[in-house]
C-alpha positions in Angstrom: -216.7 144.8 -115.0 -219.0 145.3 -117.8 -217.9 147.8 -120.9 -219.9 150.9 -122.4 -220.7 148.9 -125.2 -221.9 146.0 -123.1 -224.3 148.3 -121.5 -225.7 149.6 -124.5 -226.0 146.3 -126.1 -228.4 145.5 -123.2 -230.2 148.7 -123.5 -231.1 147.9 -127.2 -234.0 146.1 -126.2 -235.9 149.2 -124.8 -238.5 150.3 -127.2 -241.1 152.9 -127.7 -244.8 151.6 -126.8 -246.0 153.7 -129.6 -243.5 153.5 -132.5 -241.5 150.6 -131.6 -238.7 151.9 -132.1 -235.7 151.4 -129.9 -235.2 153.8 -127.6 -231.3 154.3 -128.5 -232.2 154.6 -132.0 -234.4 157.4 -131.2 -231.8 159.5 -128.4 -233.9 159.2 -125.7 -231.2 157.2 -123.8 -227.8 159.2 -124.4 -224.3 159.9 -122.4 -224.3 156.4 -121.1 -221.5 156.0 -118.6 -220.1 153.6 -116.3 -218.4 155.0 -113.1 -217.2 152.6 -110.0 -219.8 149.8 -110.7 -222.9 152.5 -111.2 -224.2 152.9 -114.6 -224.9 156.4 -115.1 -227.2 158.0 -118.0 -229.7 161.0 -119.3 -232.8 160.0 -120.0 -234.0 162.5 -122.7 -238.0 161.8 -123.2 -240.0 164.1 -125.2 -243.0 165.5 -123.6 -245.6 162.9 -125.2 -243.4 160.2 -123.5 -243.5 161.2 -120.0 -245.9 158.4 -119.2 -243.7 156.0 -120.2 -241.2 157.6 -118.2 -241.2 154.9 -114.8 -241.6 152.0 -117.6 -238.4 152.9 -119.3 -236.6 153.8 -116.2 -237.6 150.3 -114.9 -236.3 148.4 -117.9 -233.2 150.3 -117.8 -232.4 149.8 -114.4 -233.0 146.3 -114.4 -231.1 145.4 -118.0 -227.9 147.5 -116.3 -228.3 145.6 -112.7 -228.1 142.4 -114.9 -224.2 143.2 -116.0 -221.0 142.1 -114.8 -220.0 144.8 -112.2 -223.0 147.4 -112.2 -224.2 147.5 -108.8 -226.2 151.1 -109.4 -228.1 152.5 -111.7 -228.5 156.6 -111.7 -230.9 157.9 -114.1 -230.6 161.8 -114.6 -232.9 163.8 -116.8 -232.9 166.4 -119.4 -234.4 169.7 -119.4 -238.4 169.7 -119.8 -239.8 170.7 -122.5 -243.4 171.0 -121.6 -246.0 171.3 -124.6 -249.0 173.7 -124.2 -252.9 172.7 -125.0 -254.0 173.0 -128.4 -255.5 176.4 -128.5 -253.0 178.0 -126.4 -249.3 179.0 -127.5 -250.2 176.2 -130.2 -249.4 172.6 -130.2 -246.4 171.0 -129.6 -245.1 174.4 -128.4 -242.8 175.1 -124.9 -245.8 176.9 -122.7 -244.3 179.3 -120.4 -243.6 178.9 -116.8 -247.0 180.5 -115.0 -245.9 182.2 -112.0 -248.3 182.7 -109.1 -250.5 185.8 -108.8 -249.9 187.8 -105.4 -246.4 185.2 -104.9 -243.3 186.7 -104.9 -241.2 183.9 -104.9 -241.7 179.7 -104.7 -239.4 177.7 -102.6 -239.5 173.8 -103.2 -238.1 171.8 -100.0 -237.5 168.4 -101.6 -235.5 164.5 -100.4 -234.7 161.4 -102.4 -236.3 159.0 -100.2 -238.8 159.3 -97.6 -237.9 158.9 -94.0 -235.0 162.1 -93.7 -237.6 164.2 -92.2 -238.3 166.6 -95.2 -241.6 167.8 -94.3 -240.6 168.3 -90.4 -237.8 170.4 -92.0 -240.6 172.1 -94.6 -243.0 172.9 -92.0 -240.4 174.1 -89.4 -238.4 176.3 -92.4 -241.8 177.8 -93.0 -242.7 178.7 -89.6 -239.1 179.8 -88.8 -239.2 182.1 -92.4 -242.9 183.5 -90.9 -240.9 184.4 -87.8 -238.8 187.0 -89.5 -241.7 188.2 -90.3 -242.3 187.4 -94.3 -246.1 186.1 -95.2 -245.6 183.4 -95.9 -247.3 180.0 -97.4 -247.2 176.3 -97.6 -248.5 174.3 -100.2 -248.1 170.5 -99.2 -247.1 168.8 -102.5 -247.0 165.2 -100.3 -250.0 164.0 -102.1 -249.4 160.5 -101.3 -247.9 161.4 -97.9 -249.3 164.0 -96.9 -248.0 165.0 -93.1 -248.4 168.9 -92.9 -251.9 169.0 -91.6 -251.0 167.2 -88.2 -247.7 168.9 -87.7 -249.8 172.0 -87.8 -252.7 171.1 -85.7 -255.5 171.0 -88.6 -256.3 167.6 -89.2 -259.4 167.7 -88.6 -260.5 171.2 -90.8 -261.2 171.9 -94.5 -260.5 174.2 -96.9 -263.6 176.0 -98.2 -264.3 175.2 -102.0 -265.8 177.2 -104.2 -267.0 176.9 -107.6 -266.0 173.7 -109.9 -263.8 172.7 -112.7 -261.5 175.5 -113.8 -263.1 178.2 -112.0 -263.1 176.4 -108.7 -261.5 178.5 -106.2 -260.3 177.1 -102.2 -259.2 179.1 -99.3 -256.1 178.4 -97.6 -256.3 177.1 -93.5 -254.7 179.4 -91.4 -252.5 178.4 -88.6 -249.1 178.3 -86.9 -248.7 182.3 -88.8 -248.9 180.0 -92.5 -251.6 179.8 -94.9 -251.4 176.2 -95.8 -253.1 173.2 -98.3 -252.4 169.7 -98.5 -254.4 166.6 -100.1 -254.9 165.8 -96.1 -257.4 167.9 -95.8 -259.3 167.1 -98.7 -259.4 163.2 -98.1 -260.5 161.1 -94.7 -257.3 160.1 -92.4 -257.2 156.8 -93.9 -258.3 157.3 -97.2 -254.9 156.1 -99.9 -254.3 158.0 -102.8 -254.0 156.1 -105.9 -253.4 158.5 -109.0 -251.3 158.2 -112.1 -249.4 160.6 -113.2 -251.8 163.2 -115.2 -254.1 163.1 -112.0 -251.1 164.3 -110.2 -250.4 166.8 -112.3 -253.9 168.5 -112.3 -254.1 168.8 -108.6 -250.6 170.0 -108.1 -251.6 173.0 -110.8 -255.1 173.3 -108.7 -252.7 173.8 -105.5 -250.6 176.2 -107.6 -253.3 178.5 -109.4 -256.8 177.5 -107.9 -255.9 178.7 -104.0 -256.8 182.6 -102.8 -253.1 182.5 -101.7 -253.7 186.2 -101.3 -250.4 188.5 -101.4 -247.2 186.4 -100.0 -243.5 186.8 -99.7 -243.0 183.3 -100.1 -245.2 179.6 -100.7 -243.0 176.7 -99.6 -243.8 173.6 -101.4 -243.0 170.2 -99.4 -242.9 168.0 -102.3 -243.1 164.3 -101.9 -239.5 162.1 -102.1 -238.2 160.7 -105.2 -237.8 162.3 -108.6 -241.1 161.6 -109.5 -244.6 163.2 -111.3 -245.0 166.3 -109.0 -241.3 167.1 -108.8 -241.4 167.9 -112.9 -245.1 169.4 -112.6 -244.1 171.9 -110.1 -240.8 172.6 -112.1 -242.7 172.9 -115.3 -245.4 175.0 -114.2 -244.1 177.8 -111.9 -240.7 179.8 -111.6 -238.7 178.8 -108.6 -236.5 181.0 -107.0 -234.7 177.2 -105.5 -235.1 174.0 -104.1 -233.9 172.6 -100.7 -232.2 169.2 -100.6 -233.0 167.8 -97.4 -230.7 164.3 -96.2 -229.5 162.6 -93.4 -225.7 161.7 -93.2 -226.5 157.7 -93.7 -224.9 156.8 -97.3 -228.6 155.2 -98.1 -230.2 158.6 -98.1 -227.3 160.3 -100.0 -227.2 157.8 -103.3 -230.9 158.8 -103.1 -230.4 162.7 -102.4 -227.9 162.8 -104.8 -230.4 161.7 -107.7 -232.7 164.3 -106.5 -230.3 167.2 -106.6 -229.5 165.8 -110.0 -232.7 165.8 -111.2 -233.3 169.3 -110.3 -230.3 170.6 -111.7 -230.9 169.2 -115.5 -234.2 170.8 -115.2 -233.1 174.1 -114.8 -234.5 174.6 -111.0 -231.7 176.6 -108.6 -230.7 173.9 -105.8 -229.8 176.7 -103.0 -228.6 174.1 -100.9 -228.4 170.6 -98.6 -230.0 170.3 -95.2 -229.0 167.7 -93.5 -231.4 166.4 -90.4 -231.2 163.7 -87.5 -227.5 165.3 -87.6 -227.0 163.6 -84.6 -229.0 163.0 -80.8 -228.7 164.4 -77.5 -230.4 162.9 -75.4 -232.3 165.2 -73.0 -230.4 165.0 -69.5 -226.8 165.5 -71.6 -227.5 167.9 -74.3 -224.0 168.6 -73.9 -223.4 165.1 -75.9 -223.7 164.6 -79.4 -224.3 160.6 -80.7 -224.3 160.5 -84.6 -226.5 158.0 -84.9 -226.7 158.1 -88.9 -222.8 158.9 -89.6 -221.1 162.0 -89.8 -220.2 164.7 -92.6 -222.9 163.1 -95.4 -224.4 166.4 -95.8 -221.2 168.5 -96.4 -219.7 165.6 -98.7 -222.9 165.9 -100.8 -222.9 169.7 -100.6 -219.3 169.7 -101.9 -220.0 167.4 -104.7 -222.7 169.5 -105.8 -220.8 172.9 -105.7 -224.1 173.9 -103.6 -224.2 175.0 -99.4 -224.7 172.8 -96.3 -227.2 175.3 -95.3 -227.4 173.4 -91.8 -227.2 170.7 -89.6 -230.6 169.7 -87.6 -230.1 167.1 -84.7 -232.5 164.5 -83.7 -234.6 166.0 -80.4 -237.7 164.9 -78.4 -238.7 168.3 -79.3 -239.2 167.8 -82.8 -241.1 164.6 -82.5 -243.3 166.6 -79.7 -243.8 169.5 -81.9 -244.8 167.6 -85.1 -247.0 165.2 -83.1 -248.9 168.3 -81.0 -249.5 170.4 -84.3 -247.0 172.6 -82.6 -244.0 172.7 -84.7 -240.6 173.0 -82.5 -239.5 176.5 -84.1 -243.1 177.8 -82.6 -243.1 175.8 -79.3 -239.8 175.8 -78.0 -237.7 178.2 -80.5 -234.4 178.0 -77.8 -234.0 174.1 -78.8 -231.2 173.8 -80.5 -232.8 171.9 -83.7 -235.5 174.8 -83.5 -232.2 177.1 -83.7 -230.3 175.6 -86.4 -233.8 175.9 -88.7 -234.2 179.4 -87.8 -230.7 179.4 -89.4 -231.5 177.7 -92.7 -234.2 180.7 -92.9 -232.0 183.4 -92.2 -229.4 181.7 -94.8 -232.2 181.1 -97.1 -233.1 184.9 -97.3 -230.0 185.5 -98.1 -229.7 183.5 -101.0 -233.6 184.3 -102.4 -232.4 188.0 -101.6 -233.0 190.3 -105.0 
């Protein structure tokens, strides 16, 4: 098994594009650790290094995966520090979290890989939160992925667009009792996008403060998976009353969940909790019988390690996939299912936890 000092040894490489300078020379790599064959560090970038950020994490990864021992590599990072333009609180000072006119409060629903079923659980938690009767709206973050139009039922509409640059203004779709934007409904069916990181960042801040979200109780935000560019420009532009952490009980999705959770911690951001989905399936003529396909008890043991709830348990059901796939979602269509009943749950507990 590799030693600390072996580990840093083979970080010592890693240098600045802009200064050359090494990378442990200038703190940006600090509390390396080592813990049962994972290599464990904060990665501390300064805002004017953020788009070095996936280079560095890349080098890092691989120079640790190259040791005697080190079979995993989490990467957890430390609080933002976003800078504001020149011209506005000055430059190269912290520029205040923006909160959303007419929003009362912003919940993020968020997964460390794709796959767990984060924006069924988004949508659904949305729809269920609408139900007891809040106003509610969904912004869908997904820009690369983004699913929420279809599970809706408004593929094929557009926001109307007003305006241009700054000043441009859109209006929200209406449907399922949500008002709702995603990327899918600005871009054909097909149609990839392929942005970098400040390209992200501008849209995500058009979703946040270019939408006539009008006056609601709550905006969900279905980010994409990962800990990636719009997870840090959502938490560095608005106030967030939390984040869900959405997982399945396979181990896969939990090394990945649990690097989300981190993530969202060392930024500041409330984690209110851990859903954890495809629970387990009944199959439709014994819904009596429960097969845990993906394991058992994932959810709770990441919960646990987090000090943070198992706000519920969400079993894999034809109705979901029927719901999703109609633009029908299963808390609307057939709100007695029992997947439709645990997310009605998660909203009631979510209330609870968002209550002033």
């Amino acid at each position: 098994m590799a030693t600390v000092e072996e580990a840093l040894k083979a970080l010592e490489p890693l240098r600045d594009a802009g200064s050359g300078k090494g990378l442990l020379e200038l703190g940006w790599i600090q509390q390396l650790r080592l813990e049962a064959h994972r290599a464990v560090f904060l990665l501390a970038l300064p805002g004017f290094a953020n788009s070095q950020r996936e280079r560095i994490a890349t080098g890092a990864r691989s120079a640790l995966l190259a040791l005697d021992g080190i079979n995993d590599v989490q990467i957890e990072l430390a609080p933002a520090t976003p800078t504001a333009p020149i011209g506005a609180a000055g430059h190269g000072q912290p520029a205040p979290l923006q909160a959303i006119p007419g929003v009362r409060q912003v919940i993020a629903v968020s997964s460390g890989k794709g796959g767990v079923g984060k924006s069924t659980v988004a949508v659904n938690l949305a729809c269920a939160l609408a139900q007891q009767g809040l106003r509610v709206a969904l912004l869908d973050a997904d820009i690369y992925g983004p699913n929420a139009p279809t599970m809706l039922g408004v593929a094929d509409r557009s926001p109307e667009v007003s305006g241009s640059g700054d000043s441009q203004r859109l209006v929200p779709i209406e449907s399922c009792g949500l008002a709702m934007v995603s990327m899918g409904l600005l871009i054909g069916p097909d149609q990839p996008v392929i942005w970098r990181g400040p390209m992200l960042n501008g849209i995500i801040r058009q979703f946040l403060y270019q939408v006539e979200w009008g006056d609601r109780d709550v905006l969900v935000v279905d980010l994409p998976p990962g800990t990636g560019d719009a997870q840090l420009s959502l938490a560095q532009a608005v106030p967030m009353a939390g984040v869900v952490i959405v997982t399945t009980p396979q181990q896969v999705a939990l090394q990945d969940a649990r690097r989300g959770l981190a993530m969202f911690q060392q930024l500041g951001v409330p984690v209110l909790g851990v859903v954890e989905n495809m629970s387990w399936f009944s199959p439709p003529d014994q819904p009596e019988r429960r097969y845990p396909i993906f394991g058992s008890g994932g959810g709770q043991t990441l919960a646990q390690e987090a000090g943070v709830p198992l706000l519920g348990q969400i079993p894999m059901e034809l109705p979901v996939q029927e719901g999703g796939d109609s633009g029908r979602p299963v808390t609307l269509a057939q709100p007695e299912s029992t997947a439709a009943t645990a997310l009605q749950h998660i909203a009631r507990r979510l209330l609870e936890l968002t209550s002033p």
